[in-house]
C-alpha positions, 0 to 999 in steps of 0.5 A: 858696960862701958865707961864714959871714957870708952863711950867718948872715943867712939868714932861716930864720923859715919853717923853725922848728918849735915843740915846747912852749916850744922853737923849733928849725930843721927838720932837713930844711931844715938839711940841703938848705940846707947842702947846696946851699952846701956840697956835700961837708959830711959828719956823723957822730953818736959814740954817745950818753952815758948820765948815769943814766937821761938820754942826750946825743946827739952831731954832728959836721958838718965843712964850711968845712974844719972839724969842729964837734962839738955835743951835746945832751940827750934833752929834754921841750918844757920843756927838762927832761932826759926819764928813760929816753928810748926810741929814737924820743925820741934818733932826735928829739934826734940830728936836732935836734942835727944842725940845732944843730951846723949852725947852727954854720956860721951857717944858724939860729944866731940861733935859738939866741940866742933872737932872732926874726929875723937880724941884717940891717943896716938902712938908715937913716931919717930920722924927724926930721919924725916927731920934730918932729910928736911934739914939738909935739902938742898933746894926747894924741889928736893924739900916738897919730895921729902916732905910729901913722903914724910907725910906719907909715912906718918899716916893720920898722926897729927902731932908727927905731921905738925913736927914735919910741918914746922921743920919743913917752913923753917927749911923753906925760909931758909931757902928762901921760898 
């Protein structure tokens, strides 16, 4: 069995559905991955609650020997409550709840954090030749070439990028650009 740590860092990017504005992990997917680490996980879903004429749902998932409980409103793609949701609309918001509650358990969470990616620890590396390079060009045309291959270099390592990024604004101010 996994722990929630390795369950967080599941890159789940693939499986994220997209409704207007509102970015969510598919149900299904949730459902079989959480099943293959956690094959005796259950849920249940309590009735929902009616607040005028809005509706939350509910999930209870227990897994890792506990129950997390999660809720959520019968919502538009513009996160707006839905007036007088019909039954296909809280069928919809019960199973993206039921996704929600699971990321509890760390499969997707970072989705809810509004994060593009998991939070993977990156390996370091070393830019300082790309540094160097970037202090020393002489004019803007030679700084954009050595920046672009820079970036190159450093692939999908976001703090290498950020580094190149401020070394080259700074060479770019002092060039006058």
């Amino acid at each position: 069995m996994k722990t929630f740590k390795e369950l967080r860092e599941i890159n789940v990017n693939e499986h994220v559905e997209k409704k207007g504005q509102l970015k969510y992990l598919s149900w299904t997917w949730a459902v079989d991955t959480l099943l293959q680490h956690y094959p005796d996980a259950t849920w249940e879903f309590p009735e929902p609650k009616y607040y005028g004429d809005t509706v939350m749902v509910f999930c209870n998932v227990t897994a890792f020997g506990k129950t997390i409980r999660m809720q959520l409103p019968v919502m538009d793609n513009r996160n707006q409550a839905i007036s007088n949701p019909d039954a296909r609309k809280i069928s919809d918001a019960t199973m993206r709840c039921l996704a929600k509650c699971i990321a509890c358990f760390g499969i997707g969470l970072y989705i809810y954090a509004g994060e593009d990616l998991p939070d993977i620890e990156e390996q370091p590396v070393d830019v300082s030749p790309w540094l160097s390079d970037i202090k020393d060009a002489k004019d803007m045309v030679e700084l954009k070439a050595i920046y672009i291959e820079a970036i190159k270099a450093v692939g999908n390592n976001t703090s290498a990028k950020r580094t190149i990024d401020v070394a080259k604004d700074a060479r770019k101010a002092e060039l006058g650009g």
